[in-house]
C-alpha positions, -999 to 999 in steps of 0.1 A, spaced: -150 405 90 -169 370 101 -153 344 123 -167 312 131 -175 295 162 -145 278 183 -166 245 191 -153 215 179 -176 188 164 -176 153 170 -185 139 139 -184 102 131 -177 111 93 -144 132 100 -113 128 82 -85 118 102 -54 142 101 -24 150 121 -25 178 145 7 199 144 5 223 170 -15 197 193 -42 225 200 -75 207 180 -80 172 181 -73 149 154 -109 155 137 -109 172 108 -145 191 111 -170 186 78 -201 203 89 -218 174 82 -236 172 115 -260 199 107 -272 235 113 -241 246 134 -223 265 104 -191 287 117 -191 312 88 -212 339 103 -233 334 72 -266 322 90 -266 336 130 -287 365 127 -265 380 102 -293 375 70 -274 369 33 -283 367 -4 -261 355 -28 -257 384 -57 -237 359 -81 -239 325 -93 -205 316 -72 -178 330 -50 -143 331 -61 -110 317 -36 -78 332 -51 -41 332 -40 -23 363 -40 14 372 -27 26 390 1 54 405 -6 68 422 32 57 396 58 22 389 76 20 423 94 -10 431 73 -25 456 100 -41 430 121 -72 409 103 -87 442 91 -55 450 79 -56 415 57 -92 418 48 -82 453 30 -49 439 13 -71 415 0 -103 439 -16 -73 463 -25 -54 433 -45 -82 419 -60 -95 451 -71 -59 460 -86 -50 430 -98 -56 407 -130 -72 372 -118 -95 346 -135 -128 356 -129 -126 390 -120 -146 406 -148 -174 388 -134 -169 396 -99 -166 436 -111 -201 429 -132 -219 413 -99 -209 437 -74 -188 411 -55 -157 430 -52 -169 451 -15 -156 451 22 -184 429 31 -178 404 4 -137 400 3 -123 388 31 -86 368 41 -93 329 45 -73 342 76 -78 328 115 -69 347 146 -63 332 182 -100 339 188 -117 324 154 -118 322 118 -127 339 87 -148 308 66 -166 310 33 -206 308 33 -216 276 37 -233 253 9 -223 279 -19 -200 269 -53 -167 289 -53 -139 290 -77 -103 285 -73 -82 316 -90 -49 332 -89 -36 366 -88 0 352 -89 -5 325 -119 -33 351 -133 -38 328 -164 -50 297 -134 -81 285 -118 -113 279 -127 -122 246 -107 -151 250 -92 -157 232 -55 -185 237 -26 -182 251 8 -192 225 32 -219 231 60 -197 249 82 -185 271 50 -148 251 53 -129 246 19 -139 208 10 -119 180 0 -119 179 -33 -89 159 -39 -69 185 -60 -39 199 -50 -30 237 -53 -9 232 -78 -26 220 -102 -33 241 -134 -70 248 -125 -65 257 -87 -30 280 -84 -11 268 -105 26 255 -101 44 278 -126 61 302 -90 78 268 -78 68 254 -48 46 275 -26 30 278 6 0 299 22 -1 317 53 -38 305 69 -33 307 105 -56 274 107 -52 236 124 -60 209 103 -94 205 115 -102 244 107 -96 258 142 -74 286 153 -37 279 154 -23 294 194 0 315 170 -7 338 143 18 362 138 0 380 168 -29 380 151 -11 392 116 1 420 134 39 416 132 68 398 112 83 385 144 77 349 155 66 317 130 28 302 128 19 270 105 14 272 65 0 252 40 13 241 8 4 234 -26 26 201 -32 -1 174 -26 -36 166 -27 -43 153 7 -67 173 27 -46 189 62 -17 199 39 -43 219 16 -48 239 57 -19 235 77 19 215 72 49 231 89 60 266 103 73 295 85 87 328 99 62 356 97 88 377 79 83 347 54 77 363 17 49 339 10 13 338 -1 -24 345 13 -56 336 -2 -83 355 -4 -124 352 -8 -151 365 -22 -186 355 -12 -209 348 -39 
């Protein structure tokens, strides 16, 4: 389990976005401004890449967000990606990716977030559309998922073929912790912010409206190169 640092950069390259839960600025954060990275990747914690690229899939939740907590989420995640059929996993098997230190939920508690490793090529798969995926985009700086332009739904992200769907991520627009998170993924009481998959533009690819925690919805999960 990594989480990033809660500063907030002032970066005269950000994105403009809206704010929903007024808790982060309106900033979106590109790690553009140098060495500060959030992912835990580089602050003492040393890491080498084992395969050519990480992998970022969706998978469903099927009884709410009490996962266990964020060590709850991080095993539902190594557990479903282990079980399940998804684009790219024969690869993943062959490199070794699929361990506890290498899956993680793209999950944020009150406290901080879970980011990808920055600078590194990931690719977008689905255990829910198992046939989708295989666009391949780069974690920025501060290992945050970079505007590429394409929306979830498209064929070679998630797919569109479940309808329209959304994805629990517990994270502002700018990649900060929301001040709600289904206590910390801990119950199915309550509502926190979701993302969707209906549109390109960047904050709705991280955080759109609310949804109840009981919600039957989606996570995504990571796997670090």
């Amino acid at each position: 389990m990594r989480f990033g640092w809660m500063a907030a950069l002032a970066l005269g390259c950000g994105r403009l976005s809206f704010d929903p839960l007024g808790d982060g600025g309106d900033d979106v954060a590109t790690g553009d401004a140098g060495s500060g990275n959030d992912s835990g990747s580089t602050g003492g914690d040393a890491y080498t890449p084992i395969a050519s690229h990480g992998h970022f899939v969706e998978v469903q939740i099927t009884t709410g967000m009490n996962l266990g907590g964020i060590v709850g989420a991080d095993n539902y995640c190594l557990t479903t990606l282990t079980n399940g059929t998804w684009l790219g996993k024969t690869e993943a098997v062959t490199a070794g990716q699929l361990t506890a230190e290498r899956v993680n939920a793209w999950l944020c508690t009150i406290d901080g977030c879970q980011n990808m490793r920055p600078s590194l090529p990931y690719r977008y798969s689905s255990a829910v559309n198992t046939t989708r995926g295989g666009a391949m985009f780069m974690s920025n700086a501060m290992g945050y998922l970079a505007n590429d332009g394409r929306a979830f739904s498209e064929d070679t992200v998630f797919g569109g073929d479940a309808g329209f769907a959304d994805y629990f991520t517990g994270r502002t627009t700018n990649n900060l912790p929301q001040t709600t998170t289904c206590m910390d993924w801990s119950v199915t009481t309550g509502m926190t912010f979701v993302a969707v998959n209906d549109t390109p533009f960047y904050p709705e690819k991280l955080s759109k409206y609310s949804e109840r925690c009981d919600f039957v919805s989606h996570i995504i999960c990571y796997v670090d190169p």
